[in-house]
N, C-alpha and C positions, 0 to 999 in steps of 0.2 A: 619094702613099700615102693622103693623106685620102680621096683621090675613088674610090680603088678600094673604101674600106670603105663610105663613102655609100654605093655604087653595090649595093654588096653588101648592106648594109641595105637598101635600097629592094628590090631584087629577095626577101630573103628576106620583108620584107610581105606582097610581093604574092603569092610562095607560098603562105604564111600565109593572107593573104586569100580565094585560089581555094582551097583545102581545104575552110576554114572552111564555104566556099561550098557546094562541091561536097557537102559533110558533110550541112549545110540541105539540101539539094537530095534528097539521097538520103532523108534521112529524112522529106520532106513527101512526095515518090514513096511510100513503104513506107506513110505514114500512107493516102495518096491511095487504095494499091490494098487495103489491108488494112489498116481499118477492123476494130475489135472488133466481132462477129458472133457472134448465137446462130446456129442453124439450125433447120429444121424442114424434115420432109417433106410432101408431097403428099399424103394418105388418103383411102379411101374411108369416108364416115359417111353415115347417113342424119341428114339432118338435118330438125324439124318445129317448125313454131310453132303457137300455139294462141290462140284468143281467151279471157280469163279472166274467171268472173263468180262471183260470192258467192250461196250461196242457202241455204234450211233444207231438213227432208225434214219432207213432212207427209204423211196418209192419202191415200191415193186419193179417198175418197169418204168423206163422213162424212154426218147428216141429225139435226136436233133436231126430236124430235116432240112439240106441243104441244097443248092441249087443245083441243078440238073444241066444248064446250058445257060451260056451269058444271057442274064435281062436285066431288063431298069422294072424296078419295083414300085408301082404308080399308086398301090391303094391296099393295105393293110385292116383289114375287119375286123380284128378283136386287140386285147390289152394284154400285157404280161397280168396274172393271177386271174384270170377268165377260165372260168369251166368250159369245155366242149367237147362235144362230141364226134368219134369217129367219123373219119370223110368233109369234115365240117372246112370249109374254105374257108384260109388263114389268111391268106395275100392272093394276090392278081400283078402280071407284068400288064407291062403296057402294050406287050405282043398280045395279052389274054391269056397267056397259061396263068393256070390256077394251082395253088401250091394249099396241099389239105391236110387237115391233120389223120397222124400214122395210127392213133389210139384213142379212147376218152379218157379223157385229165382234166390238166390244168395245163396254161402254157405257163411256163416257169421264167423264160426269157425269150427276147426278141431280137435279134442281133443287128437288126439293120433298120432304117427308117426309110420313111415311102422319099420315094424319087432316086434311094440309090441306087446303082448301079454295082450287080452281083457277076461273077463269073462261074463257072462250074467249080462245086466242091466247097463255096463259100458256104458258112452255116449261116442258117434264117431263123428259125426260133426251135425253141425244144419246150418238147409236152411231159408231163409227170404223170404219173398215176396214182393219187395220193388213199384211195379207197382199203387198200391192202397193203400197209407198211410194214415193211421190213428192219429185222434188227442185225445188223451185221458184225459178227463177231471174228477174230484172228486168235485161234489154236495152233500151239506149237505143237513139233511132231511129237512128244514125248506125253502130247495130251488126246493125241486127235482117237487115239482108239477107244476115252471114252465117249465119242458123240456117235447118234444112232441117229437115221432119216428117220422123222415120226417122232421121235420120242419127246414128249411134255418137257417143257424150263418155266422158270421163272425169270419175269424181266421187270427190272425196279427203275424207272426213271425217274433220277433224282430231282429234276428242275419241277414236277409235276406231284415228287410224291406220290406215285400211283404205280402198283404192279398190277402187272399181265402175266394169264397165262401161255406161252408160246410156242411151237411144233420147230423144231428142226426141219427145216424145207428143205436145204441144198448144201453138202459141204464139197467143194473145189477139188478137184483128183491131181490140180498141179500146186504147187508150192510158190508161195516169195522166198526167199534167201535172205536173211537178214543176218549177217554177220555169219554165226556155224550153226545159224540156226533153222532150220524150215518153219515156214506159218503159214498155215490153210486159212481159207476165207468161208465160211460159213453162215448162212444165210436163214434167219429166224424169223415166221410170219407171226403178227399178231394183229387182235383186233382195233379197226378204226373208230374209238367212240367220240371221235369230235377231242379230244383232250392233246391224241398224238400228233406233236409234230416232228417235220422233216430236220432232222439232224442233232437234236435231242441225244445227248447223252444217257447210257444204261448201264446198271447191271446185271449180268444174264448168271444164274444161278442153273446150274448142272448137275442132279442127282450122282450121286457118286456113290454111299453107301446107307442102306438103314435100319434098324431095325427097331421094331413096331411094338411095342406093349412089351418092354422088356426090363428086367428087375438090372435097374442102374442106384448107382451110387457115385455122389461127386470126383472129380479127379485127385480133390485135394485130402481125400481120406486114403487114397492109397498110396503106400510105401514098396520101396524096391530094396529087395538085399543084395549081398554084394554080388551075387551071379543076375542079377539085374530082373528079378524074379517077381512079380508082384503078388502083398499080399496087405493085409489090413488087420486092424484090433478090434478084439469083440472080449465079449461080457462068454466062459465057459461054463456048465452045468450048474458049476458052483460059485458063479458069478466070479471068478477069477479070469483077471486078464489077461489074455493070451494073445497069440498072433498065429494066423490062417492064410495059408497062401489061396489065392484064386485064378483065375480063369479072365482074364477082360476079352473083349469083343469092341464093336464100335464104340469110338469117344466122337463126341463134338467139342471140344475142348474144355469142356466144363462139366459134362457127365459122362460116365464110361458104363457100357453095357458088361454085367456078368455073367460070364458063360457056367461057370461052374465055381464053388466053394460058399456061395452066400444066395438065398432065399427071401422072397418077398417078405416085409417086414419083420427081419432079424434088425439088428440093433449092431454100429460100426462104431468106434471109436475113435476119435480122433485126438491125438495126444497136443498140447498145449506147452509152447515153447519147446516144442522142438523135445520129449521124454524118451531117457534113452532106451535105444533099441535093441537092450543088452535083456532088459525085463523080458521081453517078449518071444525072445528064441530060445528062454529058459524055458518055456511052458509053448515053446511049438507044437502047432498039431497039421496033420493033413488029411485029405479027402481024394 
């Protein structure tokens, strides 16, 4: 009678045991196939980067015109921030030369007051031209090959809140030296609608790469193996998870263009704390 109850105890164990088992079993299956997952679709965005550079907006054209041969300066016609027009007489000596302006501006300063007395070379007043502002930007050499004469930017001036579109006018064939570095001066026209002022902080936004109606998916859904490989998790045939290498193309730092392995709305996966990435090179596939 004892050995039938051993016996019975030992078999109900091992019942116990294989449940137990089979229990583990089922729920590392259930972990294995289904993994906590956001999702995300497949979209078409355009997506574009830009090279970014810091400048001010200054005149087009300005000129300080200064004395020509000793005079006393007896009678001055207009005011610093006076509009005028080319030719337009600025001063009078007391010999009677007349001293005009070089451009139509604005006079921006006036160096001297009536009755002094000028020598040659002394400066008298300088004219701006405030009608065609300029945004001046410093490219290092490591950047200059991508700026093209002509080609469209964008100009954000921060104090005003307001961007422009802007042409590349002129970039500089000589260098500053700044430490080991060269910086070109590059000169950006945009339009005056009354808002621009002179010396106004910008920033000038530089196409650099993009590409246009193109099936992107966030940054943060794709994964790198360890040859540093990109690929992502997706729903297979038979809705089992798997992982697919792909193809990126242009990122703006929060969406990446796919060149090849995923199609406009397919369905990506994206694993939740971090799931390991042991599941998904078990049921690897490629394209």
């Amino acid at each position: 009678m004892k050995k039938k109850k051993k016996k019975w105890i030992r078999r109900s164990i091992i019942i116990g045991v294989v449940v137990i088992a089979a229990a583990a079993a089922v729920m590392s299956l259930a972990n294995t196939r289904a993994p906590d997952y956001t999702t995300e679709v497949v979209r078409a965005r355009d997506i574009e980067t830009f090279y970014s550079f810091s400048g001010n907006i200054a005149p087009d054209k300005f000129e300080i015109v200064a004395a020509s041969v000793s005079a006393k300066i007896n009678r001055i016609y207009y005011e610093e921030n006076d509009t005028i027009l080319k030719d337009s007489n600025i001063m009078r000596s007391q010999a009677g030369q007349l001293f005009e302006a070089p451009i139509n501006g604005t006079i921006t300063d006036i160096y001297i007051e009536a009755d002094d007395s000028v020598k040659p070379g002394d400066p008298l007043f300088r004219v701006a031209s405030y009608d065609k502002p300029i945004v001046i930007i410093s490219i290092d050499e490591y950047d200059i090959g991508s700026i093209t004469i002509g080609e469209q930017v964008t100009v954000y001036i921060q104090a005003m809140d307001r961007t422009y579109t802007g042409v590349i006018d002129k970039v500089d064939k000589e260098a500053t030296i700044t430490g080991n570095v060269a910086y070109y001066s590059a000169k950006i026209a945009i339009e005056q609608d009354g808002y621009v002022r002179m010396g106004m902080t910008c920033e000038v936004a530089v196409p650099k790469q993009s590409a246009l109606n193109a099936a992107t998916i966030s940054l943060s859904s794709v994964k790198f193996d360890e040859d540093n490989k990109p690929f992502i998790y997706t729903y297979n045939g038979n809705q089992e998870v798997v992982a697919e290498y792909i193809t990126l193309g242009v990122n703006n730092g929060t969406y990446t263009e796919v060149l090849e392995g995923l199609k406009l709305g397919e369905t990506v996966l994206i694993p939740k704390n971090n799931a390991p990435m042991f599941m998904a090179f078990q049921n690897m596939r490629f394209r």
